[in-house]
C-alpha positions in Angstrom: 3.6 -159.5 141.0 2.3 -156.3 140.6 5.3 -154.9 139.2 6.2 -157.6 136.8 2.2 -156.9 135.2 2.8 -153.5 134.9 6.4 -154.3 132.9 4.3 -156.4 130.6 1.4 -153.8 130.3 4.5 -151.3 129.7 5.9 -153.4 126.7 2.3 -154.3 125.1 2.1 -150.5 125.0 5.6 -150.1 123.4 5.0 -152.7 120.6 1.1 -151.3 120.2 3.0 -148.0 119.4 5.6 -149.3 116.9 3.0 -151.4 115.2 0.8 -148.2 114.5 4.0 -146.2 113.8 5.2 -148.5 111.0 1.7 -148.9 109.8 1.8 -144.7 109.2 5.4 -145.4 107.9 3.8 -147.9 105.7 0.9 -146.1 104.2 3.4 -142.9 103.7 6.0 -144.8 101.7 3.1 -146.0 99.9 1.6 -142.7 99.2 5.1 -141.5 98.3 5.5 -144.4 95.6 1.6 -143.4 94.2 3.1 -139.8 94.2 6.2 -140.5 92.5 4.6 -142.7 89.9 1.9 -140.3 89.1 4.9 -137.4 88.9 6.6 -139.7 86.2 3.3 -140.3 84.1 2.8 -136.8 84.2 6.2 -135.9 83.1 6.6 -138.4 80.5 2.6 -137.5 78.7 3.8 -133.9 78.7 7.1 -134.9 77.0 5.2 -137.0 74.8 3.0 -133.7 73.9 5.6 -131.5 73.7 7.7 -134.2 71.2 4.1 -134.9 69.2 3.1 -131.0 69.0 7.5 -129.6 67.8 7.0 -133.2 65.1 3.1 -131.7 63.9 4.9 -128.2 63.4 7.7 -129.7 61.6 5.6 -131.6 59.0 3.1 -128.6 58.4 6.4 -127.0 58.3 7.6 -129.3 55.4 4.0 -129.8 53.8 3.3 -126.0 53.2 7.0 -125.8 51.4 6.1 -128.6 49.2 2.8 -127.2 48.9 3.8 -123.6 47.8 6.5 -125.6 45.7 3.5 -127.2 43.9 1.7 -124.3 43.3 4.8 -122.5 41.7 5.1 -125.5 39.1 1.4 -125.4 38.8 1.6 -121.9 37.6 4.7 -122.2 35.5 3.1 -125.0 33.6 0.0 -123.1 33.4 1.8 -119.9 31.7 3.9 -122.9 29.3 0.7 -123.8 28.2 -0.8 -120.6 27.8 2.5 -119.5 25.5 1.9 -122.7 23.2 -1.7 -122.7 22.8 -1.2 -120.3 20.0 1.5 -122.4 18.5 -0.7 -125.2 18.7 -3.7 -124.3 17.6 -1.6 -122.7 14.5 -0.1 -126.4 13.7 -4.0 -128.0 13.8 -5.1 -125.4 11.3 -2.5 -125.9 9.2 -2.9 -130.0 9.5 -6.5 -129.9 8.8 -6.1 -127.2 5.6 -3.2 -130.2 4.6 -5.5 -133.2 5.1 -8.4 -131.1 3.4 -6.4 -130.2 0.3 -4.7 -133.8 0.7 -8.3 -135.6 0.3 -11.0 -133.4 -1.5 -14.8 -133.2 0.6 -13.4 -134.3 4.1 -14.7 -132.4 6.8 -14.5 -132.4 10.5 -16.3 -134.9 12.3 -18.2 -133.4 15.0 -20.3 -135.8 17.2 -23.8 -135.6 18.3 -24.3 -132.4 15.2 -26.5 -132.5 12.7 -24.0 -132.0 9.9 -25.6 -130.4 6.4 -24.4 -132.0 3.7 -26.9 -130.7 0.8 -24.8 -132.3 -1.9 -26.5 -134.6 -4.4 -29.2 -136.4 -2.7 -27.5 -136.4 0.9 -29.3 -134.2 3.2 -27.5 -134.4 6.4 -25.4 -136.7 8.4 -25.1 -137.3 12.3 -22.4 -139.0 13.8 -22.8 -140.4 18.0 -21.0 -142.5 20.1 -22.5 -145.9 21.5 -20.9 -147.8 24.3 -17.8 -147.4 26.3 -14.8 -148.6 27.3 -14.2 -151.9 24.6 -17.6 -151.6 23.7 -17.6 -148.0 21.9 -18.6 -147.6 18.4 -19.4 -145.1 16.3 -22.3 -144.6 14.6 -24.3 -142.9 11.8 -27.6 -141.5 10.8 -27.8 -140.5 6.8 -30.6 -138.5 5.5 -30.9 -139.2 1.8 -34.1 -137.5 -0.2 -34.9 -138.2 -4.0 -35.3 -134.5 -5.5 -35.6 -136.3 -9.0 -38.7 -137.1 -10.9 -37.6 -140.4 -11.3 -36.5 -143.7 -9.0 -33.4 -143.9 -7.8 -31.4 -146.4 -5.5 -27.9 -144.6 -5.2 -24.9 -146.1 -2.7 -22.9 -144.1 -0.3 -19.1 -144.5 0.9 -18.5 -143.1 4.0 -14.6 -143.0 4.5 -13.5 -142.1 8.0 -9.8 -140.5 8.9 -7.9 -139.8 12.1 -6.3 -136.4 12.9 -3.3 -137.2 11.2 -5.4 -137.8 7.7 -5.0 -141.6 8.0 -8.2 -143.4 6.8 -9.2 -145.9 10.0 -12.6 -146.7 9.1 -15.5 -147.0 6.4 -19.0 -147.6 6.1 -20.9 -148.4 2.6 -24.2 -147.4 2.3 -27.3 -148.9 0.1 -30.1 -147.5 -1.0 -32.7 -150.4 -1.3 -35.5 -150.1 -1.9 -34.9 -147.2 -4.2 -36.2 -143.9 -3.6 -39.2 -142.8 -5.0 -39.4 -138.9 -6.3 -39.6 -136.6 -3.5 -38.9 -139.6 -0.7 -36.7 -139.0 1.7 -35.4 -141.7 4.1 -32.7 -141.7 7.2 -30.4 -144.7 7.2 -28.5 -145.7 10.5 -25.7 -148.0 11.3 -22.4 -148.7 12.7 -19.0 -147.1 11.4 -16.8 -150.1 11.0 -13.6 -148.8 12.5 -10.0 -151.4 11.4 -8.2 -149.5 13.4 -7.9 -148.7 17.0 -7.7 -144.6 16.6 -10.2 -141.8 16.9 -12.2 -140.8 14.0 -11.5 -137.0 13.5 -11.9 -136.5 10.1 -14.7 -137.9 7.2 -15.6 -138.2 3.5 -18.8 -138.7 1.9 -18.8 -139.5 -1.7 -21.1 -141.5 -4.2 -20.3 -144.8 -5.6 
């Protein structure tokens, strides 16, 4: 009896130690999994660095070239430009003497200047641009004075051209009521443009 309880106490022992042992075996094939998992992450983020870091030096690679590509045309165009300015300014001069010699009186249209005239009874005239976009017009401001002893109620044409001499607009102007001696008087209105070009060019005569 004795000995039969102390083969049992012997066994409970036994299994007592396996248990326990496969419990350490347990947790240490578990630690190695955590281990080899986190080894993996590890390797793969720094392959993922590595691959993100050689594909950033590449494309600053390729964006400088294109970059100092750019700034090689930029330059080339800049000296083609610079070689045809004289040209070009040479051609306008010789358009404008054409248009001038072309249509007697027409002068350059400068915006937003108070343009002397002194011819006549017409002072000065201002042109300035209203609106934008569809909206934009061009308009006037006439100064007219009456240097006569007498009344007078003259009209105006104003006859406006592009840059290529092409008339695109016109305006007529009335004097009424007339102008008593030594009166002076500013008329303003719209420039009524029948074509869609830019004014460059205008001519003031009397009707």
């Amino acid at each position: 009896m004795t000995r039969s309880s102390s083969v049992t106490t012997d066994n409970r022992a036994a299994r007592s130690h396996e248990n326990a042992h496969s419990r350490r075996s347990s947790r240490s094939r578990r630690r190695g999994l955590q281990v080899v998992f986190l080894t993996s992450a590890l390797i793969v983020a720094v392959v993922v660095l590595i691959g993100v870091s050689v594909y950033s030096s590449v494309r600053i690679g390729i964006l400088s070239d294109d970059n100092l590509v750019l700034k090689q045309d930029v330059f080339v165009k800049d000296e083609e430009l610079n070689r045809l300015k004289p040209a070009l300014a040479q051609v306008q001069q010789e358009l404008a003497q054409m248009i001038e010699g072309r249509l007697p009186d027409v002068r350059e249209l400068e915006l937003d200047q108070v343009l002397p005239i002194n011819k006549g009874n017409v002072k000065n005239i201002v042109f300035t641009i209203v609106g934008s976009g569809r909206h934009k017009r061009y308009e006037y401001r006439l100064v007219i004075e009456n240097g006569t002893q007498q009344k007078i109620s003259p009209d105006f044409r104003i006859l406006i051209f592009n840059k290529r001499g092409i008339q695109v607009g016109m305006k007529r102007v009335t004097v009424d009521p007339a102008l008593a001696p030594g009166e002076s008087r500013s008329f303003s209105d719209a420039v009524e443009l029948f074509m869609n070009d830019e004014p460059a060019y205008f001519q003031l005569s009397t009707i």
